[in-house]
N, C-alpha and C positions, 0 to 999 in steps of 0.2 A: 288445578294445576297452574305452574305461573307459564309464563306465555313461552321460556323453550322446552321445559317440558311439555306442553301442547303440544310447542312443534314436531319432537321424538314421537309423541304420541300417536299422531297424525301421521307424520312416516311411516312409522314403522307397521299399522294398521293398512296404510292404502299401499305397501310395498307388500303385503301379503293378501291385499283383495280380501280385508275383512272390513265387517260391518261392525263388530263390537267386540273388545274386549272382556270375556266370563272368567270370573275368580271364582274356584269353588274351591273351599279353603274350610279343616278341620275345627278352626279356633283364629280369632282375631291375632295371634303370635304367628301365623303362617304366614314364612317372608314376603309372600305376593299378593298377598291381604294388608299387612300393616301398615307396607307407605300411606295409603289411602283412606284408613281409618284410622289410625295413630292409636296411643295408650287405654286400650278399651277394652272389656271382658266381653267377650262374646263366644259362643258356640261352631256350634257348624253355623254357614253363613255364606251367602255368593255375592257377587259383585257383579254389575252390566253397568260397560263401561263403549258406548256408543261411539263412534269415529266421527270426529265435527264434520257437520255436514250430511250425514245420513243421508238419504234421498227420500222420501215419502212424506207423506202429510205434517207427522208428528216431527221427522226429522231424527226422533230416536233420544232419548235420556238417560241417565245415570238411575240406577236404583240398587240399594243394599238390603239383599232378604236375610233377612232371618227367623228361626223357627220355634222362638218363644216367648208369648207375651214380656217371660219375668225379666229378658234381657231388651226391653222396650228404651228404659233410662240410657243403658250401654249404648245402644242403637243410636241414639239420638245425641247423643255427643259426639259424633261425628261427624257432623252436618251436612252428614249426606242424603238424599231422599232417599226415602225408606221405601220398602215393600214387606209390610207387616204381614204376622201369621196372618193374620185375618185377611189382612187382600188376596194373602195366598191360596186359603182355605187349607192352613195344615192340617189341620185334624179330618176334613173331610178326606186328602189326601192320602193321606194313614190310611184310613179306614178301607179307602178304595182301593189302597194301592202298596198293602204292606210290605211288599219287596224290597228292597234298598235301591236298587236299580230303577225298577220300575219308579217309586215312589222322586226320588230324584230327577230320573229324565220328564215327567212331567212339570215336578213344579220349576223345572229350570226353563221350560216351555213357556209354562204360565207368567214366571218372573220376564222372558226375552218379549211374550208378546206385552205386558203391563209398561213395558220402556218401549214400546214402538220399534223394537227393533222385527225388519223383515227377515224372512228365508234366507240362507246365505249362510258365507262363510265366516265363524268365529274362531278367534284366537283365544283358546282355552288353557288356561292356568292354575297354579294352586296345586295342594297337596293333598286330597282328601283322600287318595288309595287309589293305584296305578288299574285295580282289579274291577273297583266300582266305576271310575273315568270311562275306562273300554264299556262297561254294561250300559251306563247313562248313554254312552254316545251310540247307542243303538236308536235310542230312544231319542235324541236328537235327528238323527238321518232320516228318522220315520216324520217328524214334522218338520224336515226341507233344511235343517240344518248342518254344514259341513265342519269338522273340525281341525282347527290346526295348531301346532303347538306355541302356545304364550309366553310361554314362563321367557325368550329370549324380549319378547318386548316390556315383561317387568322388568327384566334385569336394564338394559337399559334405558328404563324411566329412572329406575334407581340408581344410576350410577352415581349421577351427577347430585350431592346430599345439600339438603336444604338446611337453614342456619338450626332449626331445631332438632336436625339429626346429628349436624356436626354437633352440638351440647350432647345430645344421648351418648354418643360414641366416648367424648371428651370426658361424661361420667363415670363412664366404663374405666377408661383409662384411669380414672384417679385411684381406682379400688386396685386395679392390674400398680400401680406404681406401687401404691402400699405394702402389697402382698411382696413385690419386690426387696422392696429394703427392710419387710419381715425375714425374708430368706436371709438378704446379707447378714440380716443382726446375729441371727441365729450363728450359722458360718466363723463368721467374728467369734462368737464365744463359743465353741466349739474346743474342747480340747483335744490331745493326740494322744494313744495309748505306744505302747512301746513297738508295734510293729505297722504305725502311720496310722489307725485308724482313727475315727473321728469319735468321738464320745460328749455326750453332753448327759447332767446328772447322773452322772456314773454308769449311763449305760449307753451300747451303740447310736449313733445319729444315720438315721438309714432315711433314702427317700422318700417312705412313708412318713415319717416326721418330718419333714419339710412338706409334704404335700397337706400334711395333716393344718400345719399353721398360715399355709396357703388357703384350706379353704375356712378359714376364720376367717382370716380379714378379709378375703372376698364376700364372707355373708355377713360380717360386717358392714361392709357396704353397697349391700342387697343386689351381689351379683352369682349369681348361677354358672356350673361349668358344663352346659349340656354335650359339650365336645371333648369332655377332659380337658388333662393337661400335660404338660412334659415334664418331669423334673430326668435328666439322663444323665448316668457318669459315666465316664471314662468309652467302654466299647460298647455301652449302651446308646449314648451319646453318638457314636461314631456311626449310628444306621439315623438319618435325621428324623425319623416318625416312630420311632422305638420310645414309648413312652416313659422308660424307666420302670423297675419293681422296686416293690412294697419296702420287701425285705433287705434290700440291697443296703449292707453298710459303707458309708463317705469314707473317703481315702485323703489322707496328704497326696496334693504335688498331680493330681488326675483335674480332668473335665469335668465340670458339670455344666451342661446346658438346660436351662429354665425356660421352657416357653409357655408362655401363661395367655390365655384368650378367653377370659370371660364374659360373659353377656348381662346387659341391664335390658331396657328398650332395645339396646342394639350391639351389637359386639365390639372389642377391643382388641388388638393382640399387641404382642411385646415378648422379644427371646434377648436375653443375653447368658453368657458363658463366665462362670466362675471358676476360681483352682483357689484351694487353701494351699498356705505355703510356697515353693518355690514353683512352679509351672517349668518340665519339660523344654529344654530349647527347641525342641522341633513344632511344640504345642505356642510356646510364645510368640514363635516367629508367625504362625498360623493366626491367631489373634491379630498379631499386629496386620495381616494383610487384609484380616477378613474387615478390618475398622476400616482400612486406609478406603478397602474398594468401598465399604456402606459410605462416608465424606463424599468420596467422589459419585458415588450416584446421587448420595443426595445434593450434590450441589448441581446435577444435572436435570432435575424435576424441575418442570415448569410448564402451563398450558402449553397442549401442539405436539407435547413430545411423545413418545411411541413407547411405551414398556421395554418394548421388543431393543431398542437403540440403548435404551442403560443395560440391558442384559447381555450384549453384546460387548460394551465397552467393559463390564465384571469380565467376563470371560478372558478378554484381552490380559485384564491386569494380574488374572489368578493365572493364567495358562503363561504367561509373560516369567512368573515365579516360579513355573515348572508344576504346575499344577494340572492333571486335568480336568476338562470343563466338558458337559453338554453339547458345547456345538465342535471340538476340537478330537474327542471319542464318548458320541453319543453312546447313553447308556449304562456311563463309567459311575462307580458303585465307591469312588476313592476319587478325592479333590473338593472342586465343585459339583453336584451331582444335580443340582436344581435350579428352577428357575427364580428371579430376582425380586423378585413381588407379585402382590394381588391386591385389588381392593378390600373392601369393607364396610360393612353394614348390617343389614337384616339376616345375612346371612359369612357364616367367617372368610368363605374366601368367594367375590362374587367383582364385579368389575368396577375398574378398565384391567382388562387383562394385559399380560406381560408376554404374552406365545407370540411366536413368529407367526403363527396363521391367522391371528386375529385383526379385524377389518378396522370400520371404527371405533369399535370398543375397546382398542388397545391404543389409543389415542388420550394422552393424560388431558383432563381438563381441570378449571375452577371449580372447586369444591367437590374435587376425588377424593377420597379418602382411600389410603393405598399402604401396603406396607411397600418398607426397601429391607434385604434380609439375605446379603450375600454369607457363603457358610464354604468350611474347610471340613475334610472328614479323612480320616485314615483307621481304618477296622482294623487294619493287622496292628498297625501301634497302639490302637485304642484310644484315640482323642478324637472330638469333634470340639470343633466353634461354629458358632451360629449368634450374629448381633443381627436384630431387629428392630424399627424404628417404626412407629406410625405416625404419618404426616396425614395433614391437607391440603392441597396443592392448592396456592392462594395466585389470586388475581396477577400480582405482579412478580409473581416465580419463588416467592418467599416461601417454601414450606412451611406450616408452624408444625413441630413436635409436642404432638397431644399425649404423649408416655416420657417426658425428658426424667433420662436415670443416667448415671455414671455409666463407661465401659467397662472400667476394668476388671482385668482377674481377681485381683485379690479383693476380697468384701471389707478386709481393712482399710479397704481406700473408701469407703462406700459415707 
């Protein structure tokens, strides 16, 4: 770790009266796994990750177990010390201990005592099943060890992204821009049948087709949609997390909102809102607000500053227009209905968070990677906009935008 991630590290362990950090994670792509072992194949697999300073003879060390010779090579490109099958005695484990539960709470015993870590309290993390976690930690209580929950002191180790995760993200983004101005193209040559519909090769142009050549060029450029994606028109559009149907045929003169978040090493995201044709004046007027407030927040990002204070000052300018917003009639299903960003990384939405209730972690720093993503919505007229930008909050308050695409409605500008 470099030395203020130590320091988080170190916080956040002795402000919970833990002795060590445990990841027990299904496969090295498990978010609280991967900062710490980077681009690697691995299995099921744990992590002990000791609190500087430990107390005891040894003082306590880092070790990564895993559970099969043939991912040895994997292992070791991480440069972590290891805790091989063999140190572990997998196979004898098995053999003594074929239960999942069982078989796990010991070797995570074995792996705590082979890193010197004593009895106590751990901060346990990772994804391996909610069902086996409770079994294991049976099996920890029984050799003096107490459990408490990790995952908030991964999330912020990770907040703050190191130069080689800002590139993984920035990779992401370039497949996420692509697939972008594959949609516009499309759009563009789209033609209109006689009662506004949209047709391309003589037959309907439906979201499924757009989504279809989205995921081209995303595996084009070796990116995965493990969370979907959005393609939404018109009243589909107008619910913000309505992912759009298949069969849904494009209209003249409607909404369509894109929101695209896919993952390479680490995820990307990016929404912006199209109309073929003339756009609605109630719909343009909406666009034009929903840009003005993304401008103005982003020109409000800079270390120091609070999520919570740009989401605040959105609210002002949408409810300002006669909008309602979240804090003005919380709740409201029509206007602004959500909150103004999140971060980004290992996982699609993960910190500095943007909530009014959030402590440090909603405090932007260098090298956040965050979206800004103010959105207008009205279900009975049937439009939504939603523009989305992803920055990273640079040293001296300069965002850089790692997705830069055009605004506008029309894909003719594009």
């Amino acid at each position: 770790m470099d030395p203020a991630a130590a320091e988080v590290f170190h916080r956040e362990l002795s402000d919970r009266g833990c002795h060590a950090l445990l990841v027990v994670a299904g496969s090295a792509r498990d978010p609280d796994l991967a900062p710490f072992v980077g681009p690697v194949h691995l299995g099921r697999a744990f992590l002990v990750l000791p609190r500087p300073g430990l107390p005891g003879p040894a003082g306590g060390r880092a070790g990564l177990g895993f559970l099969t010779p043939m991912e040895r090579e994997e292992a070791g490109r991480t440069g972590l010390p290891l805790l091989t099958p063999a140190a572990l005695d997998v196979e004898q484990l098995l053999e003594e201990r074929p239960e999942p539960a069982r078989f796990w709470g010991a070797l995570l015993v074995r792996g705590l005592e082979q890193c010197s870590v004593p009895p106590g309290r751990l901060a346990l993390a990772g994804h391996l099943g909610a069902g086996l976690a409770v079994s294991f930690a049976r099996e920890l209580r029984d050799a003096g060890f107490e459990l408490t929950d990790g995952h908030e002191v991964v999330r912020r180790l990770r907040q703050r992204k190191r130069p080689d995760e800002v590139e993984a993200i920035r990779d992401a983004a370039r497949g996420t821009v692509a697939a972008f101005r594959r949609v516009a193209e499309v759009l563009r040559g789209a033609e209109h049948d006689r009662d506004g519909g949209l047709r391309t090769a003589g037959r309907p142009l439906t979201v499924g087709d757009l989504r279809r050549e989205v995921f081209r060029v995303l595996a084009d450029h070796g990116l995965e949609q493990p969370e979907g994606n959005i393609v939404a028109p018109a009243e589909e559009g107008a619910v913000p997390h309505s992912s759009g149907t298949d069969g849904r045929q494009l209209r003249v003169g409607e909404s369509l909102v894109v929101d695209l978040y896919p993952r390479g090493r680490l995820f990307a995201d990016c929404t912006r809102t199209f109309c073929v044709g003339e756009p609605p004046a109630a719909l343009a007027r909406g666009h034009a607000l929903v840009r003005e407030a993304l401008e103005r927040a982003r020109a409000g990002v800079r270390p120091g500053v609070r999520g919570w204070s740009l989401q605040e000052e959105t609210c002002r300018l949408l409810g300002d227009a006669g909008f309602p917003t979240p804090i003005s009639h919380p709740g409201t299903e029509t206007g602004y209905v959500h909150n103004l960003g999140h971060g980004v990384g290992y996982e699609l939405h993960e910190y500095p968070s943007f909530r009014k209730e959030s402590g440090a972690e909603g405090v932007l720093g260098e090298g956040d990677v965050i979206t800004i993503e103010p959105g207008l919505y009205d279900p009975v007229a049937g439009w939504g906009v939603r523009l989305e930008d992803l920055l990273v909050v640079g040293e001296d308050g300069i965002a850089e935008d790692l997705a830069p695409l055009p605004y506008d409605l029309d894909p003719t500008s594009w």
